[in-house]
N, C-alpha and C positions, 0 to 999 in steps of 0.2 A: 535571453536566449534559451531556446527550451533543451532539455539534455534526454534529447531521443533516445539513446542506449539504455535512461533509467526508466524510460515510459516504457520502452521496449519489454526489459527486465521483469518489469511489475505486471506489466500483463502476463508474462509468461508465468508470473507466477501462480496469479489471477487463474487464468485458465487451468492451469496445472490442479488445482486444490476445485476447480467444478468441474470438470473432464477428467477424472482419476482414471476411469479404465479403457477412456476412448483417446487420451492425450497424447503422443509420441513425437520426442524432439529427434529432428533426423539433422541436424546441424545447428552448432553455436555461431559460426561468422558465416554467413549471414544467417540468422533468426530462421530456421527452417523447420514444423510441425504439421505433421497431421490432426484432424478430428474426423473421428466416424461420427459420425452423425445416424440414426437410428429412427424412423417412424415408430410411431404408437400402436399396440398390435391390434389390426382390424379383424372384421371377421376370419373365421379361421385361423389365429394367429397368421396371417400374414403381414406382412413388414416391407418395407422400402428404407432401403440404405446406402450410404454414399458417403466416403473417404472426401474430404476436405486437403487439402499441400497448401498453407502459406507458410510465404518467406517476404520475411522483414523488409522492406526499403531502406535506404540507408537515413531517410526521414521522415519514415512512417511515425507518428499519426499524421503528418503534414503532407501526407504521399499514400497513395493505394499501396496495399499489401498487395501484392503478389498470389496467385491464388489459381488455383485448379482442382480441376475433379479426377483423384489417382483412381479410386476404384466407384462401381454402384454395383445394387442388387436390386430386382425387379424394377428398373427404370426405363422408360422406353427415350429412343432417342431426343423426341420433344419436350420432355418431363428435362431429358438434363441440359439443352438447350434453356429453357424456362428458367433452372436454376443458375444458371451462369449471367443468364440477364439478371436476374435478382440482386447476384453480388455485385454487378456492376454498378447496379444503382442504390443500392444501400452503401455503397465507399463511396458514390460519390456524395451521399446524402450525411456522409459520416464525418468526409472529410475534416483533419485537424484533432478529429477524439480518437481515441482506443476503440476500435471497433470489432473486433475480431468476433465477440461475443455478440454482437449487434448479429453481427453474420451467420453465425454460427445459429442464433436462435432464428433466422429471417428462415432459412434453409429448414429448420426444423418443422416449423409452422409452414412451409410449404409440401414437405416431405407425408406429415399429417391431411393437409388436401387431396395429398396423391395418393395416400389411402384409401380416404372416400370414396373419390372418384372412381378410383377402383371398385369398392364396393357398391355402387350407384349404377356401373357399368354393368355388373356381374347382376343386380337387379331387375334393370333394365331388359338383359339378356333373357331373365330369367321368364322375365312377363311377357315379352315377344312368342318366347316359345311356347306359352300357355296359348295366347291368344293364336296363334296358328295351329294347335294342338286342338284348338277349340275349332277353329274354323274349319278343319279338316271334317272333324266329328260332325258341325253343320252340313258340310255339303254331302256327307257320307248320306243323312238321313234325307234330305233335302230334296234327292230324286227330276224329274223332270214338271215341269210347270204342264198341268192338266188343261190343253184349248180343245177345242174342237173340232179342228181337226187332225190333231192326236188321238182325240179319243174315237174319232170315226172311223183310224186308221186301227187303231187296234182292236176294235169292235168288229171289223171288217176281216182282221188275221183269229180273233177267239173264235169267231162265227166259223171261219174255216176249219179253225182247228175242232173242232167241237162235231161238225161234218161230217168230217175224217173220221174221228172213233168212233162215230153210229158206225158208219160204214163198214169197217173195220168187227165191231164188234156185231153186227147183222152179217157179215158175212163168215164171222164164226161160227153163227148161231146154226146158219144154213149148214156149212159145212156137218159141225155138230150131228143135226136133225138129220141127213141121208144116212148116217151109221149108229142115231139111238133107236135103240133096240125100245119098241114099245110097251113090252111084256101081254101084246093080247095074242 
């Protein structure tokens, strides 16, 4: 018969001496602890974190721990969906052994994905807005497609315009000439 209490015990010890500053026992009967858990720092030191709550069963390892997300940081609803799925099937893929740590490191190694992703995101974002920054700057220069009869039309408005200031400037000239003074 296997004596759960002492497998219980030794994990907790286990974990206690690798988790020194994320570890906290919030009750002895039932087995009850947190782990933060902590991403690797990505660009910009940014981080993704997430508080781990298990509590012992009363025949755990022969039985799922017990297990919830108390707290996160920077995680988006789907990310800690994702990780809940995770622990569900890492205990049941665990069932029978000490898993805690199985868990604890599955969450971690996914926590590290969500960083990337993050950063891949923020990439991604980043080259979007180049290429639309570009494309702008293309159509800026780009102007309108030269046919012909665009260009008969505007041949047709310079010619007038062009008209207009003879005109204009011949009838200055006239003007002018009835009040310059000859000198003979």
């Amino acid at each position: 018969m296997t004596d759960y209490s002492e497998e219980q015990r030794n994990e907790l010890e286990a974990l206690e001496s690798i988790y020194p500053d994320s570890f906290t026992v919030l009750s002895e009967k039932p087995a009850t602890f947190t782990i933060t858990v902590t991403s690797e720092a990505g660009e910009n030191d940014e981080t993704v974190q997430t508080t781990l709550k298990f509590t012992y069963r009363e025949k755990y390892p022969d039985e799922t721990p017990l297990y919830e997300i108390v707290s996160q940081e920077n995680l988006d609803d789907n990310d800690v969906t994702d990780i809940i799925k995770l622990l569900e099937q890492q205990a049941e893929e665990n069932l029978g052994m000490v898993m805690i740590f199985t868990l604890v490191s599955a969450v971690q190694e996914k926590l590290n994905e969500i960083v990337d992703q993050i950063k891949t995101r923020r990439e991604e974002e980043k080259k979007q807005k180049e290429r639309e920054a570009e494309e702008e700057e293309k159509q800026r220069f780009h102007g309108t497609p030269v046919t012909i009869e665009n260009f008969l039309n505007w041949k047709a408005r310079f010619d007038a315009e062009l008209l207009e200031i003879k005109r204009k400037k011949m009838k200055e000239e006239e003007q002018a000439g009835k009040n310059k003074l000859s000198g003979k």
